[in-house]
Phi, psi and omega in degrees: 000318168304341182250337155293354210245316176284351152323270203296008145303306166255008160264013164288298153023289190288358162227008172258320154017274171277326148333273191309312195319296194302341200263317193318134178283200214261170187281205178277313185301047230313143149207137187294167189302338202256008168254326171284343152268022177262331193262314163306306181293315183291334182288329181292314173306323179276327168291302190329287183333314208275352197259316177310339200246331173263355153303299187317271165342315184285282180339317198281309181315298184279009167067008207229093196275311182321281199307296214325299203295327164290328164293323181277345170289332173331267184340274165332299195291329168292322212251001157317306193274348190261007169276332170297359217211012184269174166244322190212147194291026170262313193296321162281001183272327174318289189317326219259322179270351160286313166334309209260008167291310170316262204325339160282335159302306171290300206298296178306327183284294184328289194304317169274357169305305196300282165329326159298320183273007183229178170251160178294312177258035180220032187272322164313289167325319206263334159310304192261032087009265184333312192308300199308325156293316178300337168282307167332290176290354172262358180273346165266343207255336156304281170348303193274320176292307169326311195298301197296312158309330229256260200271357186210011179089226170252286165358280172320340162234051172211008173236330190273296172298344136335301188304314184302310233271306170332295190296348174280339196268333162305325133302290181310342119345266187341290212250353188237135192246118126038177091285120148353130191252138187269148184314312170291340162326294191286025185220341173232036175355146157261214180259181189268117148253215161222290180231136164247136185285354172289348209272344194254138183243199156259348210253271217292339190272357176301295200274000207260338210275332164282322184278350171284304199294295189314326167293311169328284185348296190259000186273334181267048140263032141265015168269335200284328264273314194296304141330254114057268197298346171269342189287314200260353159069056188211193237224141167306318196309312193285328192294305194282352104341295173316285193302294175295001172288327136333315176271351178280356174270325207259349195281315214281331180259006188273332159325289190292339168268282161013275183281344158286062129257329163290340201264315177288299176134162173282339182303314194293320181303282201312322160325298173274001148275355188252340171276344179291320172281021176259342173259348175268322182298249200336332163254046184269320188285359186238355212271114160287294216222150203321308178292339164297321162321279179340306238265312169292335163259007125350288188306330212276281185333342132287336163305307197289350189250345198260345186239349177274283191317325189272345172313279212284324181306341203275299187315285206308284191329297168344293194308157178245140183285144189107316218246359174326316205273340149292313185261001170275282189330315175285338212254348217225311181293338170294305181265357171291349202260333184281340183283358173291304206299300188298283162348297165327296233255312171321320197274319204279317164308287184318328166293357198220323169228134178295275176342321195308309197278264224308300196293314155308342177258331166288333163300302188292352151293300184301314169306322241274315203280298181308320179309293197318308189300320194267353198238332170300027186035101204271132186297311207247130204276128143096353186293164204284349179207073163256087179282163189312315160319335112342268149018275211290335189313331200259000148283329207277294143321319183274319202269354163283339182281317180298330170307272184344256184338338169260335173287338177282321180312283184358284225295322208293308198307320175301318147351259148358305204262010175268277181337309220287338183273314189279022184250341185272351181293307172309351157298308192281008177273308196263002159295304233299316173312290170318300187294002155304277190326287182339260186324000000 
């Protein structure tokens, strides 16, 4: 609940945003609007990213995720509401980068809590739970922020996103608990990293690179939101319909894929979500009407459900305990650099072709998918693509672990049956003696 209520805060955002860009005078810098809301937008996702790996590294140190997560929901909900009170576009790029200070303070704390709290095979599930709220709240919050602009201005939704986002950190008080820090942790701390290279793998940077091409996907129509309405000839009220009918797709399958990741394995869903989304992405770019919009961002929202929950869930399996809240924090900077990343490479392409980003975001999906197949690891013994390589390693493994101990188990006995033969030669050496002296 705590994490819809900070949804839906800041996805009122992504449609009063660019709306505002537009009323706002011009930088020093002439650029056309739809790279300065590329460039807004993108700023909060690059502070987030660039931020993330090192929240992860204090989180993983102070053993303590709940303050993490509550400063930054402050910090977001302050610089939400302080949006009423801007002029000039610098002033929202300041605000857009305190943001994105929060949201690298929560994220990482949040994932890695979550990773503490679940088990590997019901682990899957409780990823798209979490998601399946986050979703919840971006599927309300275009809706709501459109509605309000619509009928009550920008204020009204730059207060209203504050207020959700206050009250998410206030459930988190209320209702979210610490997770134990396991004892050998806290008896061997390590020293403060930022990143350590045994915590990076392939699997995770693997999981890092999918949830970035995928957040690119649907996140670069909020630069376009201007685009959009005029080319299809409809009211921000309608672009918040579009964008959220993606998280009401994704609300309703991130549960239901979740737990088939545990029973299937995580490889397959990411796959096929990341190709499904490459032909719905690309033809986002081609689209008359209003209802064709809906309908591809629907499509992009079970892609996207097919890769966030096996996604974070994969990560988790991965993690070494002390280091969860570092190696979550990367597979969590991936999607922050894509919800930056997507908006940017959307604003700046779209000056020269409408088509262009979407055909370039659909390449980068289909890549996105040959990583995962050739480099990632499948989590789950018995999932449709755990191959007999695999298989045999972790036998292989089991059976390096099992060596030592039987060589040793050997070594005792031989040991044992060397005593026991010289204790019985010295018996028979002092009968052999007695029975002499006797005679």
């Amino acid at each position: 609940m705590a994490r819809l209520g900070d949804a839906i805060g800041n996805s009122i955002l992504f449609i009063v945003i660019p709306l505002y860009v537009a009323k706002l005078p011009a930088p020093f810098i002439p650029l056309p609007e739809s790279v300065r809301v590329g460039i807004l937008i993108s700023l909060y996702g690059l502070v987030n990213s660039a931020l993330q790996p090192l929240m992860g590294a204090i989180s993983d140190h102070l053993g303590r995720r709940k303050p993490l997560i509550q400063i930054g929901l402050i910090i977001m909900g302050v610089g939400t509401l302080a949006f009423s009170l801007v002029g000039r576009f610098t002033d929202m790029l300041l605000l857009r980068g305190l943001q994105g200070v929060g949201v690298a303070l929560t994220i990482p704390a949040s994932m890695a809590l979550m990773a503490n709290a679940t088990q590997q095979r019901t682990r899957g599930g409780s990823m798209g739970i979490y998601s399946a709220m986050r979703m919840l709240g971006f599927a309300v919050g275009p809706l709501l922020g459109g509605y309000l602009f619509d009928y009550f201005g920008f204020n009204a939704a730059f207060y209203a996103g504050g207020a959700f986002i206050l009250f998410g950190m206030l459930l988190v008080q209320i209702w979210v608990k610490d997770t134990p820090v396991k004892a050998d942790h806290k008896a061997t701390r390590p020293a403060f990293k930022v990143m350590d290279r045994s915590l990076l793998s392939a699997g995770i940077v693997g999981a890092a690179i999918a949830s970035l091409v995928m957040a690119s996907d649907f996140s670069m129509i909020s630069a376009l939101e201007n685009q959009f309405n005029a080319r299809l000839n409809q009211t921000a009220f309608g672009f918040g319909v579009a964008f959220s009918a993606m998280m009401v797709s994704r609300l309703i399958f991130q549960i239901p894929l979740g737990r088939w990741s545990d029973k299937i394995g995580r490889k397959p869903l990411i796959i096929g979500g990341l190709i499904l989304m490459a032909p719905v992405t690309t033809f986002l770019g081609a689209i008359t009407t209003t209802f064709q919009f809906i309908g591809l961002r629907f499509f992009q929202g079970i892609g996207s459900a097919a890769v966030a929950a096996p996604a974070f869930a994969l990560g988790a399996d991965l993690s070494k305990a002390g280091g969860e809240g570092r190696q979550m924090s990367l597979i969590t900077m991936g999607f922050g650099l894509g919800i930056a990343l997507g908006p940017l490479m959307a604003g700046v392409l779209a000056v020269y072709s409408f088509l262009l980003p979407f055909l370039v975001a659909g390449v980068l999906s289909l890549l996105g998918a040959w990583v995962v197949f050739h480099f990632v690891p499948e989590t789950i013994a018995g999932g449709w693509m755990s191959g007999p390589e695999i298989d045999a390693s972790e036998s292989r493994s089991q059976i390096e672990k099992l060596k030592p101990s039987h060589e040793a188990h050997a070594m005792k006995e031989s040991m044992q049956y060397g005593t026991e033969n010289k204790n019985k030669e010295e018996s028979n050496q002092r009968h052999q003696r007695e029975f002499a002296d006797g005679d």
